[in-house]
N, C-alpha and C positions, 0 to 999 in steps of 0.2 A: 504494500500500500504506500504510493509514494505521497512524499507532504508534498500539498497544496499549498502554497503562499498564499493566494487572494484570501484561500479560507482560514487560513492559521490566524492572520491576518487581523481576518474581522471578527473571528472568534476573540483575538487577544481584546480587541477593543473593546465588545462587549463586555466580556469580562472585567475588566479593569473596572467600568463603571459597574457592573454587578456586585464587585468584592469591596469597592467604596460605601454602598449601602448596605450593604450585609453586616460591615466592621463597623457604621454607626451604632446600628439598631444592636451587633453585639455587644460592642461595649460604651456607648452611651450611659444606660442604667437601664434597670431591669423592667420599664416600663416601655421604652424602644425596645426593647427583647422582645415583651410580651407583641408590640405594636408588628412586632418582626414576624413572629412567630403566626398570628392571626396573619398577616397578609399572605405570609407562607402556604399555609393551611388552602385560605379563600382563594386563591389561584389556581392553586395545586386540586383543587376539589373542581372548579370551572373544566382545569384540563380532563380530568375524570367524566365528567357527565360528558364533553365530547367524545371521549374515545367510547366511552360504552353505549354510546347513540348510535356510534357511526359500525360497532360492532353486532347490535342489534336493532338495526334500522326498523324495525317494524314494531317495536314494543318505544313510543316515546317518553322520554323523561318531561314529564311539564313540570311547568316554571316553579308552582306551589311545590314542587318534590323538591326541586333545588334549592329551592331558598330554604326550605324546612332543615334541610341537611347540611346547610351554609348554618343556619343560626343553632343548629345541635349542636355542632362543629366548634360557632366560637365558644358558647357557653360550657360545654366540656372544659376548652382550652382553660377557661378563666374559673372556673370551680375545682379544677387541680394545680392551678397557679396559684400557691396558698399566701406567700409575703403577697403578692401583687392583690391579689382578690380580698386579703386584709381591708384594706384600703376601699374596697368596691362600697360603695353605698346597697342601703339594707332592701333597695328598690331593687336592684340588680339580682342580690343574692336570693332575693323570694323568687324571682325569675327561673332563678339556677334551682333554687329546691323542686320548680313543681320539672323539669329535666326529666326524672325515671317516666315520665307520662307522656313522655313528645313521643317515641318509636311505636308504642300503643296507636295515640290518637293519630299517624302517621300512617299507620297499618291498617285502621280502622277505618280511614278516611278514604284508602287506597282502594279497600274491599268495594267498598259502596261507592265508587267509582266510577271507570271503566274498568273491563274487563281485565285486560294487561297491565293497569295500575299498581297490583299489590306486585308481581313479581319485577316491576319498572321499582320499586320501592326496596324488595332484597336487595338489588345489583347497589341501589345509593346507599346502603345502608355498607356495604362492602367497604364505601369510599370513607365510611369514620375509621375502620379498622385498618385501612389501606394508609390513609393520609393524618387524621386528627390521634388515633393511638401515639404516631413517633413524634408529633406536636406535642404531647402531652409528658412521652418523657425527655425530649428535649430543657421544656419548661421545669420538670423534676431534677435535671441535673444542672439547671443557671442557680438552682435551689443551692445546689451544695457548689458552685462556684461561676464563675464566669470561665474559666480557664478549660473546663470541661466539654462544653458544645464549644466550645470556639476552635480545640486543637480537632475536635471530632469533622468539622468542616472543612479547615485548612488540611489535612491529611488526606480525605476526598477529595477535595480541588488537587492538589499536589497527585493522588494518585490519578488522578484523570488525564490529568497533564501529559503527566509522566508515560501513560501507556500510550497515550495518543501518540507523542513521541519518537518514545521508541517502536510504537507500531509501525509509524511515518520512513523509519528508515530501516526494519532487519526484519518486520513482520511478514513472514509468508503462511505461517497456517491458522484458518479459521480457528477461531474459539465455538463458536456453535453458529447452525444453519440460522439459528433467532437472528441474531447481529454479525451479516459477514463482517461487518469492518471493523471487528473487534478482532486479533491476533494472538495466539497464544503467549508469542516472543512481547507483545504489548504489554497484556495482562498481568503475566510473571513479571516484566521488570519494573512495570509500576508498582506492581505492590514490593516490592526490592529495594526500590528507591525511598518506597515513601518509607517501610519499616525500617531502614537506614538511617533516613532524618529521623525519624522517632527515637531510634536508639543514642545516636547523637545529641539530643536533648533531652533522652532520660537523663542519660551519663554525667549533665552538667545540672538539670534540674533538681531543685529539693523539695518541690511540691509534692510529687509523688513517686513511689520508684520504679528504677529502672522497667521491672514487667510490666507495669501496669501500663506504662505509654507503648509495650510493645503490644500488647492486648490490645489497646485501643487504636493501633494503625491496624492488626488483624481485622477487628469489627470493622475498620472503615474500607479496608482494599478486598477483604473475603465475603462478608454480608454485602460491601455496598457493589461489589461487581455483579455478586447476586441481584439486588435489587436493580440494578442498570438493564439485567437479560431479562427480568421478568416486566420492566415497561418495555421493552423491546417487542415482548412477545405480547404484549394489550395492542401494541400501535400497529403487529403483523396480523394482528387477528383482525383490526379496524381499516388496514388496509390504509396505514396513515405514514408518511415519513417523521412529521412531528405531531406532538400532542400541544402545540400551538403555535403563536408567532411572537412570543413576548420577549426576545431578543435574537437580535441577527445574528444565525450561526449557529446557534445552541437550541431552539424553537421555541416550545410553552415551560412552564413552571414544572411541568412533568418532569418533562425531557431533566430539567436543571437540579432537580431534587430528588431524583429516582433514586439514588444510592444514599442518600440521607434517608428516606425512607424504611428503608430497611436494614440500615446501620445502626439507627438509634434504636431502636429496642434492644439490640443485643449489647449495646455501648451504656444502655441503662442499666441492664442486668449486670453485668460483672460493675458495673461503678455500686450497684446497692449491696451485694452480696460476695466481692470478692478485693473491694476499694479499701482500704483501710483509711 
């Protein structure tokens, strides 16, 4: 796969402006996190309802189902964001209690319907477990630092970089039919690279030790390559190249957070149960 210029190119530009808001809202204070994390979310669930439209064209998502599953979404977010939601006025938080009855009256509403409404209703319902769970424990671990979701992302970007890279100049064999333009020689030296930086900055950091940032480069280059093939394989089943257009090069908030999705649950677990 040889590198593209024009596209390396405008992929870097994007970026550059992507990782400038990103490093706000991360370390600003933990209310741009929260502000982060919600946009995150609400984007990332936009690109969802397209690709599962465009996957089952005949069963339609209406508008009341999106939005239902956009406002479940934030209010999750902000009733396990516990410092942040401290603060939430007591209007809000009655909001968040009556929560365990929205999926009911969702399903409920669904039934009584159209026909294809309740099962239009399971697939969105996928998109809080797909999108708004790794929101939640993102938000669970800004809890116990800033340093934690923040190295969890720069390791992803770094390994994405990295495989693209070196896919761009030694990559000749497929990683899977899902993603030809992934390379085996990519994949492996991304995650090489990046567990490399990682060990390089356990070795001098005293936050936390040495395994623990080697664990958390594993979580981000093994789960998040994981999570990269299985939106590959939503966007092949949708018959889609991107899962939207929200920056040149990179596509929708899908495409940009695929591996974040599925990194952070497993980068919550060893931080809650094996983090000292």
């Amino acid at each position: 796969m040889a590198l593209n210029i024009p596209t390396f190119f405008k992929r870097l530009g994007s970026s550059i402006v992507f990782v400038a808001i990103m490093l706000t809202g991360l370390l600003w204070n933990e209310w741009t996190f929260l502000g982060l994390v919600l946009l995150i979310q609400m984007l990332c669930l936009r690109d969802y309802f397209r690709v599962i439209q465009y996957i089952d064209k005949e069963t339609p998502q209406p508008l009341w189902l999106q939005i239902a599953i956009q406002l479940t979404g934030v209010l999750l977010v902000i009733l396990f964001s516990r410092n942040s939601a401290a603060a939430v006025d007591n209007t809000l938080w009655l909001i968040a209690g009556l929560l365990p009855i929205v999926p009911a009256m969702v399903l409920l509403v669904s039934t009584l319907s159209e026909k294809d409404s309740f099962f239009a209703s399971l697939r969105s319902f996928g998109g809080l477990f797909y999108i708004t769970l790794p929101m939640i424990c993102l938000m669970e671990m800004r809890m116990q630092g800033m340093i934690l979701p923040l190295s969890l992302m720069l390791m992803i970007w770094c390994n994405d970089t990295m495989a693209y890279l070196v896919g761009s100049f030694i990559g000749k064999h497929s990683l899977s039919p899902i993603s030809p333009g992934k390379t085996w020689e990519g994949t492996i030296g991304g995650a090489l690279l990046t567990i490399i930086g990682a060990c390089i900055y356990g070795y001098f950091s005293h936050t936390y030790t040495f395994m623990d940032w080697i664990a958390l480069a594993l979580c981000a280059t093994v789960a998040g390559t994981f999570g990269d093939l299985l939106e590959s394989k939503l966007k092949r089943m949708a018959g889609l190249k991107d899962s939207g257009n929200l920056m040149p090069g990179h596509g929708g908030a899908l495409d940009r957070f695929d591996s974040l999705l599925i990194a952070a649950p497993f980068a919550f677990v060893y931080v809650s149960y094996f983090m000292k």
